[in-house]
N, CA, C and O of each residue as an XYZ file, in Angstrom:
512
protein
N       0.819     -1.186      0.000
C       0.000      0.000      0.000
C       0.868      1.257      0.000
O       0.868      2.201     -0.789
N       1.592      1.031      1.065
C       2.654      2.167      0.730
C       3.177      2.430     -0.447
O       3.200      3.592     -0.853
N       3.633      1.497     -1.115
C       4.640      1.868     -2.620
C       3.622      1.769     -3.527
O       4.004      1.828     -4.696
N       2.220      1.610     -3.326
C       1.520      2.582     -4.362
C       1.194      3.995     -4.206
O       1.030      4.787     -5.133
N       1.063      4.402     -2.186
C       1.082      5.805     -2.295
C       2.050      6.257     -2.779
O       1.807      7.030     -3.706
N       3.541      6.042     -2.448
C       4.492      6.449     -3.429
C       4.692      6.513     -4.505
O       5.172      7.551     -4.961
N       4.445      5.592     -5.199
C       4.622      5.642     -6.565
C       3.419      6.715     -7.602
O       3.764      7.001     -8.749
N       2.341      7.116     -7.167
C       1.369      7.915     -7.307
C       1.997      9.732     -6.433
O       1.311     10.746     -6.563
N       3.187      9.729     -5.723
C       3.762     10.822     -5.046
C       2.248     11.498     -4.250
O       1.962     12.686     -4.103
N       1.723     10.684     -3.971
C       0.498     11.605     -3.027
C       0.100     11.150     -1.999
O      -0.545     10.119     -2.192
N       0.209     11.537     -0.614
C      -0.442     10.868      0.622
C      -1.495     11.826      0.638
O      -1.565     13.044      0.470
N      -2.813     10.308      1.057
C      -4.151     10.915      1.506
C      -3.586     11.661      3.198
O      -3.895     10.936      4.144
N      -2.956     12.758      3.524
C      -2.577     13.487      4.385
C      -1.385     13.406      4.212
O      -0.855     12.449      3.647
N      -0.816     14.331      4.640
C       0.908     13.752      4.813
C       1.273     13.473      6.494
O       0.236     13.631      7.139
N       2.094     13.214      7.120
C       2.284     12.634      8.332
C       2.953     14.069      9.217
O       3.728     14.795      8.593
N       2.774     14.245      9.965
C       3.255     15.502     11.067
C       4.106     14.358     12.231
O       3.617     13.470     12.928
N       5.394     14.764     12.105
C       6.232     14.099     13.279
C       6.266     15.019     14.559
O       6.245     16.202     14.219
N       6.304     14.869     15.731
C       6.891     15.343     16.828
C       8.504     14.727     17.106
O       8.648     13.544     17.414
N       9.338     15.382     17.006
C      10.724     14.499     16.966
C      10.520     13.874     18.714
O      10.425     12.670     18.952
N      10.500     14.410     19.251
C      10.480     13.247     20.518
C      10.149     12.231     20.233
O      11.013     11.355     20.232
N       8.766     11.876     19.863
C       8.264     10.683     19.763
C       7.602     10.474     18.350
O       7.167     11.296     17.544
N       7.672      9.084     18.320
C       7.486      8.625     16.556
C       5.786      8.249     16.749
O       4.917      8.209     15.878
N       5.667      7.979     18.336
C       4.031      7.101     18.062
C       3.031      9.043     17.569
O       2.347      9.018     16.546
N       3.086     10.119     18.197
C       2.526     11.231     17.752
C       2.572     11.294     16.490
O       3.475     11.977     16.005
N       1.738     10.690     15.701
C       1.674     10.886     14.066
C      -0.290     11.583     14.256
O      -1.236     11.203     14.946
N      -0.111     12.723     13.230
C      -1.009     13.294     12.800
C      -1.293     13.662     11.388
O      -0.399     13.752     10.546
N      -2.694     13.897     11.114
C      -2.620     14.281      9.735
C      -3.164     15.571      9.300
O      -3.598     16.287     10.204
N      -3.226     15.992      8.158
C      -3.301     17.350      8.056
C      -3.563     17.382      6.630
O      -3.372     16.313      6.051
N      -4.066     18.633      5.740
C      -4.504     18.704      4.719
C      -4.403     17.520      3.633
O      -3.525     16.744      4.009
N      -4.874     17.180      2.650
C      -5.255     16.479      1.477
C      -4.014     17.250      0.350
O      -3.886     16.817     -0.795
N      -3.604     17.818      0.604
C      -2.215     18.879     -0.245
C      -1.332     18.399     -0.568
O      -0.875     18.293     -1.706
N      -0.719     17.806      0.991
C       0.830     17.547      0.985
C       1.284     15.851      0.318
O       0.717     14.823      0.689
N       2.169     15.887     -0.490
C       2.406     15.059     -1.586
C       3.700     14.405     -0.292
O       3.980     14.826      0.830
N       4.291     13.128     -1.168
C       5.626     12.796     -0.130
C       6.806     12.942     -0.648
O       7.766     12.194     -0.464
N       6.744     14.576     -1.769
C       7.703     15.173     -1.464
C       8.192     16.079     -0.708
O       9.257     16.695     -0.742
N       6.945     16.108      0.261
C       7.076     17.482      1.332
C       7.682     16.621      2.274
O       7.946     17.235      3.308
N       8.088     15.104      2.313
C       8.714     14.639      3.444
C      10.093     14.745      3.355
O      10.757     14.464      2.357
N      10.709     15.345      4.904
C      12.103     14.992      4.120
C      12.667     13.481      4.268
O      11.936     12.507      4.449
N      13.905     13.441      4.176
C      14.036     12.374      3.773
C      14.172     11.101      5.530
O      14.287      9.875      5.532
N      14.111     11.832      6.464
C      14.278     11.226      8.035
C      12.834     11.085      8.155
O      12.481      9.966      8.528
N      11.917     11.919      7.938
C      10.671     11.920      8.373
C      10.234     10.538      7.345
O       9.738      9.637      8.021
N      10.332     10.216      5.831
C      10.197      9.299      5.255
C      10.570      8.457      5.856
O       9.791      7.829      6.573
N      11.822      8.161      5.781
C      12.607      6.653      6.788
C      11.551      6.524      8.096
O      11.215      5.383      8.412
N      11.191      7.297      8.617
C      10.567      7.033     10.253
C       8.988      6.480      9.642
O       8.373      5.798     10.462
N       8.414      6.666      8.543
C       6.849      6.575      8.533
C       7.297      4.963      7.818
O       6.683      3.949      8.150
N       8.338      4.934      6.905
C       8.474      3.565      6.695
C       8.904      2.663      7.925
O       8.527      1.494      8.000
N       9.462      3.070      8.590
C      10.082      2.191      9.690
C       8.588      1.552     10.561
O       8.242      0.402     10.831
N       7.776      3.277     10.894
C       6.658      2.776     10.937
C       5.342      1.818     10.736
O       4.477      1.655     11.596
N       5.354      1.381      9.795
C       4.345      0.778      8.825
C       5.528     -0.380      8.756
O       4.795     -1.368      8.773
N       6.613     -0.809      8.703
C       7.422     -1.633      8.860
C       7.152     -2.753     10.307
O       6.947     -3.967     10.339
N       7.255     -1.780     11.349
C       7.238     -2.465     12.809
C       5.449     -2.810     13.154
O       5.162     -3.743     13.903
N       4.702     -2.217     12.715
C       3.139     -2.278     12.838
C       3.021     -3.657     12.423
O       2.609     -4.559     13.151
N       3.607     -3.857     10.555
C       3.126     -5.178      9.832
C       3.866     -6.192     11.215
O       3.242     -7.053     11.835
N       5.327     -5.803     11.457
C       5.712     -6.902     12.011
C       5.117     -7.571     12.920
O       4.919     -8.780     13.041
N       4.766     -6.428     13.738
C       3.985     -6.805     14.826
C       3.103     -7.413     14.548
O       3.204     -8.573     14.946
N       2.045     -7.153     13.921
C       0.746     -7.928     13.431
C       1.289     -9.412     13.230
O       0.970    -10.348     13.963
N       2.138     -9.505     12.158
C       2.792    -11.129     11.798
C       3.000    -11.689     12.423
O       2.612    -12.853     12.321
N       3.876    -11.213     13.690
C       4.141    -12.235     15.321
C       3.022    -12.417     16.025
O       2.880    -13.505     16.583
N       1.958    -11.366     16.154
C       1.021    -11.260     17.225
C      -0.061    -12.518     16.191
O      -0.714    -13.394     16.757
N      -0.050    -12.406     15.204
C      -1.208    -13.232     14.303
C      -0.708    -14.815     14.472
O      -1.413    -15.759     14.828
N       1.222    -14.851     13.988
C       1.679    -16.502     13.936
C       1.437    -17.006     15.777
O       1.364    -18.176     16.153
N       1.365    -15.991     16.527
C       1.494    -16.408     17.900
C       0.359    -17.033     18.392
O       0.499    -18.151     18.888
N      -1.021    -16.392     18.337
C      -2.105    -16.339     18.614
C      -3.255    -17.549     17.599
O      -4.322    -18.035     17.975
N      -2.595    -17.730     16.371
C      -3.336    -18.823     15.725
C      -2.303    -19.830     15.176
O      -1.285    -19.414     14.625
N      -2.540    -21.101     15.313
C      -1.563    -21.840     15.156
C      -1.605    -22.460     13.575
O      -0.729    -23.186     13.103
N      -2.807    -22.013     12.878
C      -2.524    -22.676     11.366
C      -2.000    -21.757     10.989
O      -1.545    -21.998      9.871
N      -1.668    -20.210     11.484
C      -0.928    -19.602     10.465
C       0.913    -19.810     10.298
O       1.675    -19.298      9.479
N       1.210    -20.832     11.510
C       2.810    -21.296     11.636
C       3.180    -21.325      9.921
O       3.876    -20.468      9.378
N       2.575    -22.464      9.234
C       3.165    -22.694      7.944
C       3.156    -22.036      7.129
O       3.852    -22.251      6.137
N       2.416    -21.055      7.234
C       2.709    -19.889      5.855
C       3.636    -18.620      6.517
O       3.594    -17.442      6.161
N       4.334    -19.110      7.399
C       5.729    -18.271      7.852
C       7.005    -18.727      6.138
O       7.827    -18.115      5.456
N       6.558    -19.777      6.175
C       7.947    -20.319      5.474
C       6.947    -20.791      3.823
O       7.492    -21.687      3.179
N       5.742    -20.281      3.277
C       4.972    -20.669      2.094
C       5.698    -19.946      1.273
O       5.796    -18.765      1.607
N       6.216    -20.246      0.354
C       6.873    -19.858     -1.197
C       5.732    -18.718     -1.231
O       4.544    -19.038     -1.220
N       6.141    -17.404     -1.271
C       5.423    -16.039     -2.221
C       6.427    -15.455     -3.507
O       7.631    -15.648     -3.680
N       5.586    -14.780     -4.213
C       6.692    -14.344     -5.553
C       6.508    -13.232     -5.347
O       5.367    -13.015     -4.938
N       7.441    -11.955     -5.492
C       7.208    -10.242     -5.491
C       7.763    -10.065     -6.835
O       8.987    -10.195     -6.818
N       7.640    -10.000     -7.129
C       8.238     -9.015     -9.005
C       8.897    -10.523     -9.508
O       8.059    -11.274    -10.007
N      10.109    -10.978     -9.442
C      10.430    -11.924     -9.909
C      11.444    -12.571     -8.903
O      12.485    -13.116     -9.269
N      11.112    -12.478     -7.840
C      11.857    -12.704     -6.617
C      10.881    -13.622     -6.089
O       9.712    -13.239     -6.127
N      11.110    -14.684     -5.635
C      10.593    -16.121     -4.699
C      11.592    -16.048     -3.480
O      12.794    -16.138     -3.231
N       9.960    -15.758     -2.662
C      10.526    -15.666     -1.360
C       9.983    -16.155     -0.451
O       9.895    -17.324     -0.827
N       9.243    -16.073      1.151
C       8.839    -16.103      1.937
C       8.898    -14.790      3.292
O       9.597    -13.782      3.397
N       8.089    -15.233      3.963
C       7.383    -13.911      5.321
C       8.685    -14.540      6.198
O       9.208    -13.641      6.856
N       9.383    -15.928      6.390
C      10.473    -15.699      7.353
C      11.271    -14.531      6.485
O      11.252    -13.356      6.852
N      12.014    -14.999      5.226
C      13.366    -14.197      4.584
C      12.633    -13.063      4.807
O      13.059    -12.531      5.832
N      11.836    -12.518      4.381
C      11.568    -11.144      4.193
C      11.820    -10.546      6.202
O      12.278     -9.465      6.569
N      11.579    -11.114      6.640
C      11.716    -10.616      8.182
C      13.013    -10.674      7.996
O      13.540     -9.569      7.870
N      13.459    -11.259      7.957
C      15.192    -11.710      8.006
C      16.128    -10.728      7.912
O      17.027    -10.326      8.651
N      15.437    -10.237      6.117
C      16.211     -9.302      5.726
C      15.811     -8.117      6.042
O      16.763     -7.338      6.058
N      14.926     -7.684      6.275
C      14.578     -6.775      7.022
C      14.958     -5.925      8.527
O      15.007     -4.794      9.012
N      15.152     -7.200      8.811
C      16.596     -7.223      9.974
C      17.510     -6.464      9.792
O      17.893     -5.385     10.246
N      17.958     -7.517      8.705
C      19.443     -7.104      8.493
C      19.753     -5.954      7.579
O      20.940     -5.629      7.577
N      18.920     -5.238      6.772
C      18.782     -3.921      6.603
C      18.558     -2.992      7.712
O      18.867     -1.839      7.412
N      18.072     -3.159      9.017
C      17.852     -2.085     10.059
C      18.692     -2.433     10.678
O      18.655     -1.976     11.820
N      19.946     -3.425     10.355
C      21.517     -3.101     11.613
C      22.159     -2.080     10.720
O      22.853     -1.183     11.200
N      21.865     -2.236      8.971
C      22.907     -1.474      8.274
C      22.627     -0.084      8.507
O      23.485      0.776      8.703
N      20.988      0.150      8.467
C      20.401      1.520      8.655
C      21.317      2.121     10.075
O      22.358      2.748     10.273
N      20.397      1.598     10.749
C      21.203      1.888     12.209
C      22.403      2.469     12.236
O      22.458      3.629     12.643
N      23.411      1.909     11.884
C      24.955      2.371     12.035
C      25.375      3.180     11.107
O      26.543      3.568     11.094
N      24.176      3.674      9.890
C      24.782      4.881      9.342
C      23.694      6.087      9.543
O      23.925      7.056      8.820
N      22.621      6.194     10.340
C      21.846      6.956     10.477
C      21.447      6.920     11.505
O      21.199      5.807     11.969
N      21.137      8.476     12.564
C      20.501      8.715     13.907
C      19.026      8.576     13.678
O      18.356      9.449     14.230
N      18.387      7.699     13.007
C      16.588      7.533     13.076
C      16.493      6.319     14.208
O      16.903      5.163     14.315
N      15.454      7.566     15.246
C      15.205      6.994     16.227
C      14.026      5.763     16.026
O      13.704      5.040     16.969
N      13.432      5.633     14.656
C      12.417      4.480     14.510
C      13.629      3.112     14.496
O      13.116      2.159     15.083
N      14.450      2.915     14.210
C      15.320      2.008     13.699
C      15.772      0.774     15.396
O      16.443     -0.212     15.698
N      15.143      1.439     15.790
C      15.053      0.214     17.598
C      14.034     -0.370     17.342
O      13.963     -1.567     17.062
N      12.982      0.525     17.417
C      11.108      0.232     17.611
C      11.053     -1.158     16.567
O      10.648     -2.260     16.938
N      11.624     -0.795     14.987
C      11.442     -1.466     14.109
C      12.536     -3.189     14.747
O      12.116     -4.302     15.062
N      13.422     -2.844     14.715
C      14.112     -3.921     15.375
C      13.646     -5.037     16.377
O      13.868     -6.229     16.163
N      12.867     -4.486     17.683
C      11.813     -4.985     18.598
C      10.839     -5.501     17.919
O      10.387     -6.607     18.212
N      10.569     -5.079     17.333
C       9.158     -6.047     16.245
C       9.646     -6.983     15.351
O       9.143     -8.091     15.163
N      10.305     -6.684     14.982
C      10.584     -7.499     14.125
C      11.637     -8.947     14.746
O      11.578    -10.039     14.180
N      12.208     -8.790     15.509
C      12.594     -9.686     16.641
C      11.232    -10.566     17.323
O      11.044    -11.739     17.646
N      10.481     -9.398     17.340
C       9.536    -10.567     18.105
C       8.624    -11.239     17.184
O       8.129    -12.316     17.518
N       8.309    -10.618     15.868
C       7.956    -11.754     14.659
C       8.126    -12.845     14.418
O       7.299    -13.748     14.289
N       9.720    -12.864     14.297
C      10.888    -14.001     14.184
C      10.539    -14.986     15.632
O      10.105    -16.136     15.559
N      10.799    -14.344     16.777
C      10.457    -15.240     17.645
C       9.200    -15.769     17.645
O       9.309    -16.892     18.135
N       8.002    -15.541     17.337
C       6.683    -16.253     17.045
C       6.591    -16.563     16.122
O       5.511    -17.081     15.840
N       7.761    -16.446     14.921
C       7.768    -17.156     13.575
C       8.627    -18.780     14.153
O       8.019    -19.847     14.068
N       9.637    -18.727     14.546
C      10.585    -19.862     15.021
C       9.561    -20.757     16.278
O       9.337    -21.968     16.262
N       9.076    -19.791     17.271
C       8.115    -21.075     18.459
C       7.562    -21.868     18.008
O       6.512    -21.601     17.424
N       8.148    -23.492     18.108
C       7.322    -24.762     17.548
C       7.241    -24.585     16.431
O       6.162    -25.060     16.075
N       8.048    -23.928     15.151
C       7.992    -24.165     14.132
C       8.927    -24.732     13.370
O       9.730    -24.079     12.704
N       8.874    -26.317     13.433
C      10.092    -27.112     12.821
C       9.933    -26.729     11.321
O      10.903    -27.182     10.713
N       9.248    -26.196     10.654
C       9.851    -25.531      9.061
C      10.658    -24.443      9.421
O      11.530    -24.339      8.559
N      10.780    -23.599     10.272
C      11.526    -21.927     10.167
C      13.090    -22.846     10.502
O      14.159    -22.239     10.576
């Protein structure tokens, strides 16, 4: 959903940060396109919408147990065959690289979720 608002350059609102805190997201006119974001405030709304899905994925594989096997079900994205573990995986391992070259304070939050995905992706799951 996101990389069609992007790719269309228009958010139905654009996002208002409070730098203290990332959870204060607000919205505001029908105007602002996401080139009015700069480029930290972007990284933080993706990081956002990043740690939310994760969360959902751990809190969903945790809480229902037929969804264990489609942690590890063959999906295709463009011409890439993958799965919901790799994609956590790497996702990971893109937010250690982020991390150590950029002060975005979403880049923990996202980490914590996505850690705990993985861990309710791996509990009792002899495919992960």
């Amino acid at each position: 959903m996101l990389a069609s608002l992007v790719n269309q350059n228009q958010v139905h609102g654009s996002v208002v940060w409070d730098d203290e805190t990332t959870d204060d997201v607000g919205m505001i006119n029908n105007e602002t396109t996401t080139t009015d974001l700069t480029e930290k405030e972007y990284t933080s709304l993706v990081h956002l919408v990043q740690s939310k899905a994760a969360w959902a994925l751990g809190t969903a594989v945790k809480n229902t147990g037929e969804f264990i096997p489609w942690t590890v079900e063959g999906i295709t994205i463009g011409d890439m065959e993958t799965n919901a573990l790799e994609l956590l995986q790497n996702a990971f391992e893109l937010s250690l690289k982020e991390e150590a070259q950029t002060a975005i304070t979403t880049t923990a939050e996202l980490q914590q979720k996505i850690l705990y995905a993985l861990g309710a992706f791996s509990r009792g799951n002899t495919l992960a």
